[in-house]
C-alpha positions in Angstrom: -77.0 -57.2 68.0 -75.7 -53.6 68.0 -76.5 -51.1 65.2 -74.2 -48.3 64.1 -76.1 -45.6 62.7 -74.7 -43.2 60.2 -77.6 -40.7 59.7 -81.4 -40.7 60.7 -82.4 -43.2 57.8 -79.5 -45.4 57.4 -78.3 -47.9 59.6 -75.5 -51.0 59.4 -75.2 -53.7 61.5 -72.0 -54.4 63.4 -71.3 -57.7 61.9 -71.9 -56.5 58.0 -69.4 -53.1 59.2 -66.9 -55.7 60.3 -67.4 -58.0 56.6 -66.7 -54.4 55.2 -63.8 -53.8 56.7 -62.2 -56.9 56.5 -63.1 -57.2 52.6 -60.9 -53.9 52.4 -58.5 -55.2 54.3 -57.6 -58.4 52.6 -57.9 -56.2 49.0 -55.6 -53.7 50.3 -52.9 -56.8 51.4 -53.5 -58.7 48.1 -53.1 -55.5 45.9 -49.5 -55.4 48.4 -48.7 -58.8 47.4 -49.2 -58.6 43.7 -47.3 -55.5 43.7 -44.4 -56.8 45.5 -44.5 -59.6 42.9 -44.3 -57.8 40.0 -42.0 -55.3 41.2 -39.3 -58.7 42.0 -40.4 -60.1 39.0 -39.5 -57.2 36.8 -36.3 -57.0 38.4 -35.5 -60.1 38.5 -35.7 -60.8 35.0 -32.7 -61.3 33.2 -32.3 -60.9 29.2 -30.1 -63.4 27.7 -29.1 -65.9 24.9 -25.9 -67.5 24.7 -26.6 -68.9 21.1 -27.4 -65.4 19.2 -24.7 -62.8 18.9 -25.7 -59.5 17.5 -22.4 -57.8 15.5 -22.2 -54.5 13.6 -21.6 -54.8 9.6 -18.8 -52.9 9.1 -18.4 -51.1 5.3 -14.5 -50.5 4.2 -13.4 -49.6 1.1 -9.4 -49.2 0.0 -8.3 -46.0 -1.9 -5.1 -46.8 -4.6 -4.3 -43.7 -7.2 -1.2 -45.2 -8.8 1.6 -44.6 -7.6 0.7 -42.0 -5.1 0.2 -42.5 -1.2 -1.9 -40.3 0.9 -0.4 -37.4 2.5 -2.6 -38.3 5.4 -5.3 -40.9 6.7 -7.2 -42.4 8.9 -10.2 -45.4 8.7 -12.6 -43.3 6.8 -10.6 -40.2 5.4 -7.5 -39.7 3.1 -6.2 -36.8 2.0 -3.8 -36.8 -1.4 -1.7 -33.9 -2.5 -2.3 -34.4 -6.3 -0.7 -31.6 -8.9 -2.3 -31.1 -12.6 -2.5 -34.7 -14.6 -4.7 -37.8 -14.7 -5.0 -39.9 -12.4 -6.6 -44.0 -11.7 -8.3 -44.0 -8.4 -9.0 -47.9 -7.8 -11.8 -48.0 -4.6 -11.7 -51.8 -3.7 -14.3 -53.1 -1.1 -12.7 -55.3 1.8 -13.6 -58.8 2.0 -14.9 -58.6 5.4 -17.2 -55.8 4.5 -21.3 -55.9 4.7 -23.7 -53.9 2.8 -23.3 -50.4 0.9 -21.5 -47.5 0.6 -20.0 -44.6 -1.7 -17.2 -42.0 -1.6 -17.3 -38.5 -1.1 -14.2 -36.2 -2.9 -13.9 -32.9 -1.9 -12.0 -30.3 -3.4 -11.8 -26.5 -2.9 -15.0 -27.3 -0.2 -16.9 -28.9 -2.9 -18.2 -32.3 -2.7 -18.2 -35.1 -5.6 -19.8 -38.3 -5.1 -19.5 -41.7 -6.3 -22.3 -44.6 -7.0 -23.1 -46.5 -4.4 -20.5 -49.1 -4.1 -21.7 -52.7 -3.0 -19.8 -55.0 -0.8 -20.2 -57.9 -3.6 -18.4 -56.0 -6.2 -14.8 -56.2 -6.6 -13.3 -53.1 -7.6 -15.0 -49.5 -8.4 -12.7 -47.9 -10.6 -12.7 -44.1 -12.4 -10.5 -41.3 -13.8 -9.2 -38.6 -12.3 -8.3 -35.9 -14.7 -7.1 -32.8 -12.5 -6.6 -29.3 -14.5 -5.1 -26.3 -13.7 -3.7 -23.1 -14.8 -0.5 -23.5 -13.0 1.4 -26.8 -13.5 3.7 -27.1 -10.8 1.5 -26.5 -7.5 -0.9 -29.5 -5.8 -3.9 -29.5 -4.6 -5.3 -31.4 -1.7 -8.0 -33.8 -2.5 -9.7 -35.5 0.1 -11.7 -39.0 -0.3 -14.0 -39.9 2.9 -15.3 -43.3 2.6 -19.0 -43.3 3.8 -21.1 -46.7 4.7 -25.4 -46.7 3.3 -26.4 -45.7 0.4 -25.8 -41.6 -1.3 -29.3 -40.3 -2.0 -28.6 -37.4 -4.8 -27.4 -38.0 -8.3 -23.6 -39.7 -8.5 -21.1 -37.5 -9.6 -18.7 -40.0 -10.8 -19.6 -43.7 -11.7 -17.7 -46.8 -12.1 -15.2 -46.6 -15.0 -15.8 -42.7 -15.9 -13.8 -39.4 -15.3 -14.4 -37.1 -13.0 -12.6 -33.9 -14.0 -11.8 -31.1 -11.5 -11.2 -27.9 -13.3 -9.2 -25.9 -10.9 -8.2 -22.6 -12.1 -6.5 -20.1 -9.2 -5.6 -16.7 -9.9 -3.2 -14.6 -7.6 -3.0 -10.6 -7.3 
């Protein structure tokens, strides 16, 4: 039998250099393998089920101030022209709607808020009492439906008044 020497005091036999080797060897191709397999598996997975559909809640509340209609709109926003008086502003929750949500009025850049307004109930209702120091001229007022829950302290609450004391004064 051969020796291979690697330094004055060590020495390895041919046959125990070649069990080595081939040890290394197979590793090396089964390390391949169980890559390849996991790499195929991971893409190969596929993510699925026909039984459970996932769907958004959606929140919608409608705006009625009697007998006034919106100047403008869209899903979430409306924008009333309103002159000095008192108003009803009904906020009615669509049937079809899930969870919370509240309005936010804006006027002269400042926001009011309303309660939170649950999907369950009905009808969220309040008063609208507008004042100003000329009687003739409107004001735009603009109600954005939002969807969760307000965080701060409620401006307005179901069946109150929410007065907006708008006073201009020209040069």
């Amino acid at each position: 039998m051969k020796k291979i020497f690697f330094s004055d005091e060590e020495n390895l036999s041919e046959k125990a250099f070649l069990q080595g080797i081939a040890t290394c060897v197979f590793s090396i191709i089964f390390c391949l393998i169980a890559l390849c397999s996991a790499t195929w598996a991971w893409f190969r997975t596929d993510i699925s089920s026909a039984s459970n559909t996932i769907q958004t809640g959606t929140y919608t509340l409608k705006i009625d101030i009697e007998n006034v209609k919106p100047e403008s709109s869209t899903d979430t926003t409306y924008i009333y022209e309103l002159p000095t008086g008192t108003y009803r502003v009904g906020l009615s929750v669509e049937p079809s709607s899930v969870g919370n949500g509240y309005c936010k009025i804006k006027v002269d850049d400042k926001y009011y808020y309303t309660a939170n307004i649950s999907a369950s109930e009905e009808s969220f209702s309040f008063t609208l009492d507008i004042r100003r120091n000329e009687t003739d001229a409107s004001i735009p007022v603009t109600f954005e439906l939002c969807w969760g829950i307000y965080s701060g302290a409620a401006d307005v609450t179901a069946d109150g008044t929410l007065t907006i004391n708008h006073n201009t004064t020209e040069s």
